[in-house]
N, C-alpha and C positions, 0 to 999 in steps of 0.2 A: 106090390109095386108094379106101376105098367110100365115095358117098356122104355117110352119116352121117358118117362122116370129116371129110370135106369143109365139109358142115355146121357141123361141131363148130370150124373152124380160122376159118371167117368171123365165127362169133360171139366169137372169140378176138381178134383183129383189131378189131370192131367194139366192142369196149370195153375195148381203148387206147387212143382217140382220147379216148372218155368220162371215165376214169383221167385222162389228162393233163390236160383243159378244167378235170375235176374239182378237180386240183391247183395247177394254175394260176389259178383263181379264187382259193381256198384262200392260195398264195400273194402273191397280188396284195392281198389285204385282210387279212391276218394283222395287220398291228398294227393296224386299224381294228377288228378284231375282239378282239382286246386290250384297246383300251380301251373298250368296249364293255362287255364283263366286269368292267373293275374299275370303269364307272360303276355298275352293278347292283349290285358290294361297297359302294358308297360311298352310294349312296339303303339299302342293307340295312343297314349300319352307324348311319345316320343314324335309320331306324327304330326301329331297337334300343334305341337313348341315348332315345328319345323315350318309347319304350316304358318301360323301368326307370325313369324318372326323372318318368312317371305312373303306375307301379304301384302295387299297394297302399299299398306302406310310402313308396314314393316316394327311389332313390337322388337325393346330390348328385353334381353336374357333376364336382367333385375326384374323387369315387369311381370315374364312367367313365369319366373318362381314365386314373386309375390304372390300372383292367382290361386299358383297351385299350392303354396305351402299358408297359406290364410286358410282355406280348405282343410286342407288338411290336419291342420291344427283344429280348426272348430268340432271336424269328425271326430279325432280322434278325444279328445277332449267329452264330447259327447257320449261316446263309448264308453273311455273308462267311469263317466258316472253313472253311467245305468246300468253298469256292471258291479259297480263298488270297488275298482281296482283299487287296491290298497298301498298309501304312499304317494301317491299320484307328480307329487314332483321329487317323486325318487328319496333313500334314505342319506340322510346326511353325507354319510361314507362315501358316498360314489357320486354326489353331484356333482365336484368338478371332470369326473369322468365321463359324467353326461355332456356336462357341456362341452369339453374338448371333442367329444363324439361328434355333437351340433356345429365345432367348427368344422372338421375336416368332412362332414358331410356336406354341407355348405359348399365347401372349397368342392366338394366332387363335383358337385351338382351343376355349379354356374358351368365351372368345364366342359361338362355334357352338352349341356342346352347351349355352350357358345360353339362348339364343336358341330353339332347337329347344322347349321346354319351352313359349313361350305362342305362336309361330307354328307353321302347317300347314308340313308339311316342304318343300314347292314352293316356300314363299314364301322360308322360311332358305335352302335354294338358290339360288334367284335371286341372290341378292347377292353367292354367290360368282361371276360371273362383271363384278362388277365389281371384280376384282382385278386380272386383266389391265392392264386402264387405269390403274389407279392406281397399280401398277407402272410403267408404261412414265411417267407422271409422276413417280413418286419416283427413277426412274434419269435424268431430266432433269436434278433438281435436287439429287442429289447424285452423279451421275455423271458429268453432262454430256451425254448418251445426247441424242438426238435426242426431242421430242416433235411429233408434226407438227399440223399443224391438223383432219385427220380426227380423229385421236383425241381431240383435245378437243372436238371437234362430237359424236363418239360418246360423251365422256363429259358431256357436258352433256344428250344426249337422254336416258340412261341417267338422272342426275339426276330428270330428269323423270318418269323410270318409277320411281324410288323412290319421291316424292313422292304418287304415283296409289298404292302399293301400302300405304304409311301411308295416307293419305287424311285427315289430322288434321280433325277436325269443324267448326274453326275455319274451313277452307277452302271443305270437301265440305258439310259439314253431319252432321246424324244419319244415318248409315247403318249397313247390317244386314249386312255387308258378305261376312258366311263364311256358305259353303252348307253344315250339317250337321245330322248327326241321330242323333250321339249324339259330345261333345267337352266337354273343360270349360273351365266359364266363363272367360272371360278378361279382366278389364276395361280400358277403353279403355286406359288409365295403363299396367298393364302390357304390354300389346300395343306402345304406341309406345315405351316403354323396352328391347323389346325388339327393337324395328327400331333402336335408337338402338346398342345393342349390338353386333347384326349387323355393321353401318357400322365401328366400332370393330376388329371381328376382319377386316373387309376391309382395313383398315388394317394389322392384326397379319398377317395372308397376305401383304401386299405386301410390309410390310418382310422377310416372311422368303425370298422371290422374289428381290428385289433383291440381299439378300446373297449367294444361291444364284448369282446371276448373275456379283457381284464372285468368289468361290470360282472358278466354272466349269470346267473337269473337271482342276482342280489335287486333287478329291478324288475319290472314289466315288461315285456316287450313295448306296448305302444308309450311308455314313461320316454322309451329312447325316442320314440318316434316322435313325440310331442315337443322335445328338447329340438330336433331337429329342425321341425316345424317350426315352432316359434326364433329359432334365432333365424332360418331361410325367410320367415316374414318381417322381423326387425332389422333385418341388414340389407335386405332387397329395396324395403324402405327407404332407408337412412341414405342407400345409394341412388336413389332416383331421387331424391330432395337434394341432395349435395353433390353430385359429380353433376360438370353442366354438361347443358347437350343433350340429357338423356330425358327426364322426368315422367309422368305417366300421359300416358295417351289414348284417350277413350276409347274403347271398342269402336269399330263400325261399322253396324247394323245387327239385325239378331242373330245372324250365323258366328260373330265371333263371341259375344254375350255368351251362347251356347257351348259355344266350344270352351270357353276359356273355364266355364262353370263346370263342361263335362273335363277339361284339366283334372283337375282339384279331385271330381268324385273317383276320375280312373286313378289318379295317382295313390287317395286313400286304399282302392279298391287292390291294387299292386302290392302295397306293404299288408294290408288285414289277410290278403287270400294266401298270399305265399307264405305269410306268418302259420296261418291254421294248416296247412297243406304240409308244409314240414312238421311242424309237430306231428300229424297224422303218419308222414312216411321218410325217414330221411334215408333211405335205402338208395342203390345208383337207381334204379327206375324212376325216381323222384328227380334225383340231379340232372337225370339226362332229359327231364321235361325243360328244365332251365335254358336249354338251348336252343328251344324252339322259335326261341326270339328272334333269333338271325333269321327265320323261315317269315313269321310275320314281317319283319323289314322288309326284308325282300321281296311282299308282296305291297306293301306297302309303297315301297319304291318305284313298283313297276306300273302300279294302280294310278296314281297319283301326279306323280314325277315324270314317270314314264323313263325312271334310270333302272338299270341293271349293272353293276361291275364289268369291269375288264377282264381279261385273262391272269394279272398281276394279283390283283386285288381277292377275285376268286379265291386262286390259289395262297393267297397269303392268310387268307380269312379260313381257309381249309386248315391250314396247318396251327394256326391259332386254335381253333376249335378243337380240333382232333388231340393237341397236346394238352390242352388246358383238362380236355373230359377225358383224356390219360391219368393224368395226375390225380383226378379227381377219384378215377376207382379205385385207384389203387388205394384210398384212404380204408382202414379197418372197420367195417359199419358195426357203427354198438346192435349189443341184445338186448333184448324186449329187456330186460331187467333194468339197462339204462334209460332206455324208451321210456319204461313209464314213469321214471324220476324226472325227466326232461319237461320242464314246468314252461319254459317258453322257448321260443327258437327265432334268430334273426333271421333278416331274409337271406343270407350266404351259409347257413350252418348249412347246407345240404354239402355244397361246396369246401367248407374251413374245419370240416370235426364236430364236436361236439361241443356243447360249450365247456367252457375250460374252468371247472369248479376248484384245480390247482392251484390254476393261475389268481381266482380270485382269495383262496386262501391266502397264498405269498406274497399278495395287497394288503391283505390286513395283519399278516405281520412286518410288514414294512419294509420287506428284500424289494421289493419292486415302489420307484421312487417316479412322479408324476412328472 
């Protein structure tokens, strides 16, 4: 063998080791890298709703969830039959827990997207991480579930950070509170109607969490999403045909065509990635990807908008953060042994536990009533 040969066969050698470290990182953080991706669909999504619903002509809320939840249903839909998801409209047993799922996710949803419209998208985010907690209280009291005393210390400092992020005048006094330089006006009144709304859809995500939890992997994951889907497109409907004033209003021209179409595929793209992503890792390195949404808003805000927060809001949204991903470690991560029974995962299991195979037991013997 010559030389070069020889040469040739070390640097052969010497990046396999590279290849495997390579792969092994790779798989070591794949589902953290997962949801990762689908927080960047989920701040791109949330852009978008904010964007069309200040555009020129200005869609209503009803109209983007239409977009996005027709979408989404047809993906999803599409999925589980190429899959062969088994049940597809769920087992008897649990259909009207699906559907109550479909309402109070509904309910979250309009909230959001009506919210999104007088707050900076950082700030509508924050509040979704006070779902978590309010969950893990609403499965206290109507599950019976355990609430411990961290998480009501974390949901009372959390309080406290809503509180700083309103900042009602009444309290604070006159302040100036959003850094931007070019956004429209928003007045006080609406601004705290709109935090008041938020609060409201935190409510509507919990309840539809909760349910998710009583179901637990008695369905599919995308079975609840498609429930979702289809009531977010028949009631979006039914409200733009019937409440006047609103009804649909063409796109206009191909940048919102685009957009409304790229809705729908980020939004599927937000429930399938995060879906696969926890399944793969529900460990805190996974939960603390969930937060990086505030990071995209924020860029988002500053990009676009050309807003930044206040000093108030900052700080309010710090403490929201900081208490909610308190609460969150402190939860007990299962072992691989539970891991590989975990057959599906919502998108908040990183967040709420495990799923709660108890809980779904104590449904079918009938201690727990609809």
């Amino acid at each position: 063998m010559s030389p070069a040969e020889v040469g040739r066969d070390d640097e052969r050698y010497d990046s396999i080791p590279a290849q495997n470290a390579w792969r092994t990182a790779w798989e070591s953080n794949k589902g953290a890298a997962l949801i990762l991706i689908s927080e960047a669909f989920g701040s791109s999504s949330d852009a978008i709703v904010r964007f069309l619903q200040q555009g020129g002509h200005g869609m209503h809320p009803f109209q983007v969830i239409f977009a996005r939840m027709i979408t989404t249903l047809l993906l999803s839909g599409l999925y589980m039959w190429w899959t062969k998801v088994p049940d597809p409209f769920g087992h008897p047993s649990v259909r009207h827990w699906l559907a109550l799922r479909a309402v109070f996710g509904f309910s979250g949803l309009f909230c959001l997207y009506y919210s999104v419209h007088y707050l900076p998208l950082a700030e509508a985010t924050v509040f979704r991480f006070l779902v978590p907690i309010v969950t893990a209280w609403a499965c206290s009291v109507f599950l019976g579930q355990t609430f411990t005393r961290k998480e009501l210390i974390a949901g009372l400092i959390a309080l406290v950070g809503v509180v700083m992020i309103a900042h009602p005048s009444s309290i604070f006094g006159s302040t100036d509170d959003i850094k931007t330089t070019d956004i429209e006006k928003v007045a006080p009144a609406q601004r705290i109607f709109a935090i008041f709304t938020s609060v409201l859809g935190v409510f509507g995500a919990a309840g539809a969490y909760t349910t998710i939890r009583v179901i637990g992997n008695r369905a599919h994951a995308l079975v609840s999403v498609s429930y979702f889907a289809m009531l977010g497109t028949v009631g979006s409907t039914v409200a733009l045909l019937v409440i006047p004033g609103i009804g649909f209003k063409m796109p206009h021209g191909a940048r919102e065509w685009v957009l409304l179409s790229l809705l729908g595929i980020f939004g599927f793209g937000l429930q399938f990635l995060l879906t696969a992503g926890l399944q793969l890792d529900r460990s805190s390195k996974a939960t603390s990807m969930m937060y990086t949404q505030v990071l995209f808003a924020l860029s988002f805000d500053w990009a676009i908008w050309g807003v930044l927060p206040g000093g108030w809001s900052l700080i309010g949204g710090a403490i929201v953060i900081a208490s909610t991903l308190w609460s969150a470690l402190q939860k007990t991560q299962p072992n691989a042994g539970q891991i590989s029974k975990a057959k599906e995962a919502d998108e908040e299991s990183a967040l709420l536990g495990e799923q709660q195979d108890g809980v779904a037991e104590v449904v079918r013997r009938g201690s727990v009533s609809a």
